[in-house]
N, C-alpha and C positions, 0 to 999 in steps of 0.2 A: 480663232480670234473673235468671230461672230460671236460664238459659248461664250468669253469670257465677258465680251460686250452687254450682249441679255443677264449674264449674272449680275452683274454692275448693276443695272439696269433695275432689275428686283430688289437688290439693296436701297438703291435711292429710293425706291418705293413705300418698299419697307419701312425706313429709316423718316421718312417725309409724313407719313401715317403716325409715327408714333412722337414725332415733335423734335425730331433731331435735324436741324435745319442744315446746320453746317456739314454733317457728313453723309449728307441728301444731296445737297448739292457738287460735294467731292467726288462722291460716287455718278453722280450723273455727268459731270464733264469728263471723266475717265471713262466711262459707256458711250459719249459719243466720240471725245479722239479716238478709243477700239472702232465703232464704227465707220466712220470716216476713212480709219486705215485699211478696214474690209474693204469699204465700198471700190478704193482706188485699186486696191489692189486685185481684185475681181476683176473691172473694167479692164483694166492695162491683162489681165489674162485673157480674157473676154478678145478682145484687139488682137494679139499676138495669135491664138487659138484661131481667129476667124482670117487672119492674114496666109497661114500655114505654117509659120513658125514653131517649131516644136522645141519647147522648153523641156520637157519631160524625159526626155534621152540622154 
């Protein structure tokens, strides 16, 4: 999810450098909802991992 996050990410860049406003900033709100869903879902792993919960079995 991160990958597809920072991909996005490059496009908006990309996209924002060459004068493509609109699909700059498409790309960039779709890199941060990816982000956003990393970051939560990191944490809430992060939490369950430090509590001893084991998800992975």
């Amino acid at each position: 999810m991160l990958k597809w996050a920072l991909i996005f990410l490059v496009i908006s860049i990309v996209a924002g450098a060459l004068g493509f406003s609109g699909i700059a900033q498409g790309a960039a709100t779709i890199a941060r909802v990816l982000f956003g869903l990393f970051l939560i879902l990191f944490i809430l792993f992060l939490i369950l991992i430090l509590t001893g919960i084991n998800v992975f079995s």
